[in-house]
N, C-alpha and C positions, 0 to 999 in steps of 0.2 A: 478311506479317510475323506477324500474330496466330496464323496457321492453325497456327505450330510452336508453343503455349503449350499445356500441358496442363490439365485441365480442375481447377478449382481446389479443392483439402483445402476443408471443411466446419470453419469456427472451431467447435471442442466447446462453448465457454461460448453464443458467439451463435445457431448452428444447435438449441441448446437452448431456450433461449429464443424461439426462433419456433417451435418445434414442440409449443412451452405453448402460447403466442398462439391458432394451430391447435385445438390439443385443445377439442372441446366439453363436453367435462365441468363441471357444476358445482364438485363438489369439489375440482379439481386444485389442487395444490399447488407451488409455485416454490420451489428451495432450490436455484437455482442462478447467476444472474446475480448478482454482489456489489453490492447496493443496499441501503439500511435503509427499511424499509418500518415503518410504525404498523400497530397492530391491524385498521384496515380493509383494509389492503392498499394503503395509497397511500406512497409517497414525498413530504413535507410541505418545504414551501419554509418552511424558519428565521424566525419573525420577525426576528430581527437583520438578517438578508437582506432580506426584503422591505420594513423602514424604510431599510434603506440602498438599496435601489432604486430607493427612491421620492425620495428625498434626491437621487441622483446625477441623474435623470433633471431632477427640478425645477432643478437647479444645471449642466445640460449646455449648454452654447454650443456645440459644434463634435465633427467627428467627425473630425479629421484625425489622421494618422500619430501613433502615440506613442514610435514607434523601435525598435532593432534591441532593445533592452533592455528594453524594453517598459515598464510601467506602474511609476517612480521609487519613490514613495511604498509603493508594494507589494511590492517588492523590498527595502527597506529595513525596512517592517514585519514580513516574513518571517524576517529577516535577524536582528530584536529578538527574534520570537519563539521561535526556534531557539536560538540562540546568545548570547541577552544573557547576563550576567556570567559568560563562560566567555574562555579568552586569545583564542581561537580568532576570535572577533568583533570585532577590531581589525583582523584581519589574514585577512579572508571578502569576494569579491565574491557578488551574487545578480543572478541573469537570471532573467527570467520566461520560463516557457516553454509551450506549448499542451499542457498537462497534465505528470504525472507521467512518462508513458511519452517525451515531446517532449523531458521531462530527462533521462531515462534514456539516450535515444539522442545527445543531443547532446555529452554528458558520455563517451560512448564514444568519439563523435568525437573528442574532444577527446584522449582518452588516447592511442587511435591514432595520432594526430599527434604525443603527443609521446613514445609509446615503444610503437611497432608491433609488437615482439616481445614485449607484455607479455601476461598471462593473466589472465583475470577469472576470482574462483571465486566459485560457486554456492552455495549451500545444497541439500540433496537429501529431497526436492523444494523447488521455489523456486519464484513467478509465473510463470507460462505466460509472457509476454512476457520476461521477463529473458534467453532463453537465443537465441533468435532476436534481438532487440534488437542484444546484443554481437558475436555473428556475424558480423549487418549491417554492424556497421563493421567488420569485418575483423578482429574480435579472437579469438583463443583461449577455449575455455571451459572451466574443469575443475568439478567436485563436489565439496564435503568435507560427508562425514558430519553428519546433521542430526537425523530423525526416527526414533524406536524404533517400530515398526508395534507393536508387542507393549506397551507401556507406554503408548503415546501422549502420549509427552514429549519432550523434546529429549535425545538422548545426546551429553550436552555433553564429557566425557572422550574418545569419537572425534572429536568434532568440533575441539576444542583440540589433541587427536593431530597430526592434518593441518595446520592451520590454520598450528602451530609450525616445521610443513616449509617457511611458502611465504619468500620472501625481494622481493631489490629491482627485480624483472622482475611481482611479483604486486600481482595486487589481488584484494581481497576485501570483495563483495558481503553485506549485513548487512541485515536486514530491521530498521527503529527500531525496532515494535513491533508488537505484533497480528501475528503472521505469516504467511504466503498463502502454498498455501493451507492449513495444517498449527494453526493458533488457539496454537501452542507456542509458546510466547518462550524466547529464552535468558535468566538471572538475570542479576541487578545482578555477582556475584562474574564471570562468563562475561566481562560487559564490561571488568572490571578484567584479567581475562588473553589478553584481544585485544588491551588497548591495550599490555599489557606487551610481547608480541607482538612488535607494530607495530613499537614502541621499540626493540628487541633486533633483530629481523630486516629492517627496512626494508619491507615490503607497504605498498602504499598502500589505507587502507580507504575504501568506498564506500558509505554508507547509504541505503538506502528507504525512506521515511517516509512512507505512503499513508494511515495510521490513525492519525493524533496525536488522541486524547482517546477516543478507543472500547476503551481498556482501562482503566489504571487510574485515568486523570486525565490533564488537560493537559498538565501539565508531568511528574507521575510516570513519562508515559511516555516524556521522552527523558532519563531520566536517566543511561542508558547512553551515549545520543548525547552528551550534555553531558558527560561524563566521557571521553569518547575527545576531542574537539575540543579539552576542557581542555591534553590533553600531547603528542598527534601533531602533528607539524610540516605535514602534509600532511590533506588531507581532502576528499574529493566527497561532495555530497548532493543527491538528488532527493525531493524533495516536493511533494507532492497539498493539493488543497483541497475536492477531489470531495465526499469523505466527511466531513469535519468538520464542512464550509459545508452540505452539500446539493447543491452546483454540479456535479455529474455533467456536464451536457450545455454547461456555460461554457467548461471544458477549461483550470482556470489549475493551475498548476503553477509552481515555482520551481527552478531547478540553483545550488547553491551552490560555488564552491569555495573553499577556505580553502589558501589558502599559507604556506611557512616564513615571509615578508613578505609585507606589504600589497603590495608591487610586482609581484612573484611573482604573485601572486593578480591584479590590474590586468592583468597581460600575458596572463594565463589569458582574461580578460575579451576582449581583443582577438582571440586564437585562438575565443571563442566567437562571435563578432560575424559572424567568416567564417565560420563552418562555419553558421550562422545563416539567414546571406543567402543562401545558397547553396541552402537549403532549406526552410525556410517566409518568409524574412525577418522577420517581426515577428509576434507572439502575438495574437491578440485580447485585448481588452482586458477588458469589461464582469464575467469573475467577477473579475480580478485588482482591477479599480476595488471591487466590492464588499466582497470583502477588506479592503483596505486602508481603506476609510471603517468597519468594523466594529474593527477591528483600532487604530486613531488614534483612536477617540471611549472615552472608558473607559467610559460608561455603556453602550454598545450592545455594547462589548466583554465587561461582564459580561453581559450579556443574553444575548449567544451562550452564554457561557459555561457558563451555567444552563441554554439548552436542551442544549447539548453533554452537559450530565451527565446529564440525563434519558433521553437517549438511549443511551449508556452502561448506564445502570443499566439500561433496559428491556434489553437486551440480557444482562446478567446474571441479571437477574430469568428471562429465557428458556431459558438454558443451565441454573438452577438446577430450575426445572417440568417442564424437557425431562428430566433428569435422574432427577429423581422420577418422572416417571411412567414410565420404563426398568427403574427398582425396583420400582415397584410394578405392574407389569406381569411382568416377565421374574424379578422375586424376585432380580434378580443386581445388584450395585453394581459390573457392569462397564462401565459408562457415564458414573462417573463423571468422568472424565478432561474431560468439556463442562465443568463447571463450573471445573476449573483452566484451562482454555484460555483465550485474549483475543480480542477485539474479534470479527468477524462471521462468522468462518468456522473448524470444525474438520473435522481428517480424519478420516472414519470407521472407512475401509478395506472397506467394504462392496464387493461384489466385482464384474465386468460385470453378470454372471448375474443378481445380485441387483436391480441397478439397473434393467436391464430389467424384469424383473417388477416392480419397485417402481411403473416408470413405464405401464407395458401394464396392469397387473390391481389398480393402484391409484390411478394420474393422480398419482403424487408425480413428480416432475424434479428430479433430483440430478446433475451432472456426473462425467463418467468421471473414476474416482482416490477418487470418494466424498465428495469437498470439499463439503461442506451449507453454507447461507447460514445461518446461525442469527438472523442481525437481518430475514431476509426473514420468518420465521416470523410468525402470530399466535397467541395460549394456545389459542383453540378449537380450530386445529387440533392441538393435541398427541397427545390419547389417539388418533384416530385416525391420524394420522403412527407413533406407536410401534405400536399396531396392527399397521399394517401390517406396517412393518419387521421385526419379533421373526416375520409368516407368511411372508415372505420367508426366515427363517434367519440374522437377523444374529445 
């Protein structure tokens, strides 16, 4: 049976990062697996996290089934924290799911089942995972116009171009915030004429939300989200807790749907239960439990929240140093586009050619497309990292 399977693609993000692992270089540098790293180099478990760790563990009886829905409380605090004082949260179920990407693909299913001739549109480029994901279920995929290579912004005029084309067979796919892997956000005005969009043409929109608090703030950054939910009758959302919490390797994740009614949306919930059990049956529990005990306590709630922003700012603090020393190295202010970009990641556009040499004749590791981690970064490494880069040709 096996002997017909061909030999298997090499994932560009993971096969990079073990080919760092590999490298003995002292100096190598990692700008490529999306993680937020401190100035050592480590990824830091949250105190808010690790008091509620210790919380749940002292307070644990039992480890049995928590159901197809998974963790109640967690779902429900998700639920508050998205969508409270928008219409749209009267009338929202939430499922916990094993990560972002477990909502992403459930949420397909879910569409598939209820209009199999529908098209999901892209952003171009969008997540490595979003285009394979929709496929998997069986879904259509198109592209609408996203990134200017030459400005390094969003060209939001093509992009509403297209967008205005799709109608009541479409959905469309919307990164919340911080965008992957492109660091461009569309504006607050952008989200006001989606939602008009929406309104006028029927698409059902779909949002990403893998970077809530690693741009401009908490809540600053779903305020486009919050603004579509307010007036669209319909709405899907997939959210991450990887990157805000620290929870990378927990894998809790949430899929939201929001119906024209609460019943609507309940019955959504029952088509999710089966597409559910069918395929992982039930989430693990232990990030979602952490979540939710950080999320229901106020005070450990602002405590996350105060590390969230520091983490945040170092990340600005980084695209603004990176920056400068691009000036004051290369004498040119065309780099500065990092410092308008969000949360962890901007595209370069640096080219194979260059990448290669970056990683052969310097030990830096940037993924094909150019996508840099800017939160993997530490300051010591900067002049050397633009160093390099500017002998490469960028």
């Amino acid at each position: 049976m096996f002997a017909n399977l061909p030999a298997a693609k090499d994932d560009p993000i993971l096969s990079l990062g073990l080919a760092f692992k590999d490298d003995p270089r002292s100096d190598k540098i990692d700008l490529g697996i999306g993680v937020y790293r401190n100035e050592h180099g480590a990824t830091p478990v949250m105190k808010a996290v690790s008091i509620a760790q210790q919380r749940l563990l002292d307070q644990q009886t039992t480890q049995a089934y928590i159901g197809l829905a998974g963790n109640a409380s967690y779902n429900q605090a998700m639920l508050g924290l998205l969508l409270n004082g928008t219409d749209a949260f009267s009338r929202a179920i939430a499922m916990q799911t094993p990560g972002a990407s477990g909502a992403l693909r459930l949420l397909a299913d879910l569409i598939a089942s209820a209009k199999p001739n529908a098209k999901v549109w892209l952003s171009n480029p969008s997540y490595v995972n979003h285009q394979p994901i929709m496929q998997a279920a069986g879904l259509d995929v198109g592209f609408y116009p996203y990134f200017d290579p030459v400005s390094k912004q969003v060209d939001e005029p093509a992009m509403l171009e297209q967008i205005a084309k799709l109608g009541p067979n479409d959905v469309l796919l919307l990164h919340g915030c911080c965008h992957n892997p492109t660091g461009a956000d569309i504006s607050f005005s952008a989200w006001q004429s989606i939602t008009e969009l929406a309104l006028k043409n029927g698409f059902l929109p779909f949002v990403d939300l893998a970077y809530q608090g690693f741009g401009q703030g908490l809540m600053d950054d779903i305020l486009g989200l919050q603004h579509l939910a307010q007036q669209v009758p319909e709405l899907l959302i997939a959210s991450s807790n990887s990157k805000s919490f620290g929870l990378y390797r927990e894998r809790s994740g949430v899929a939201i749907v929001v119906g024209e009614t609460l019943q609507q949306a309940t019955n959504a919930r029952g088509k999710l239960f089966e597409l559910a059990r069918r395929s992982y049956t039930m989430p693990p529990n232990w990030g979602a439990a952490i979540v939710a005990e950080i999320l229901n306590d106020a005070q450990l709630s602002q405590q996350w929240q105060q590390e969230l922003n520091q983490m945040s700012q170092r990340m600005r603090d980084l695209r603004q140093c990176l920056a400068q020393e691009f000036a004051l190295q290369s004498g040119s202010d065309r780099f500065n586009y990092l410092t308008q970009h969000q949360g962890m990641f901007s595209l370069t556009g640096f080219n194979q050619l260059q990448l290669e040499q970056l990683r052969e004749q310097h030990a830096i590791y940037i993924v094909s497309g150019g996508r840099i981690n800017v939160a993997g970064l530490a300051k010591t490494f900067i002049p050397r990292l633009v160093e390099s880069c500017l002998a490469v040709g960028v």
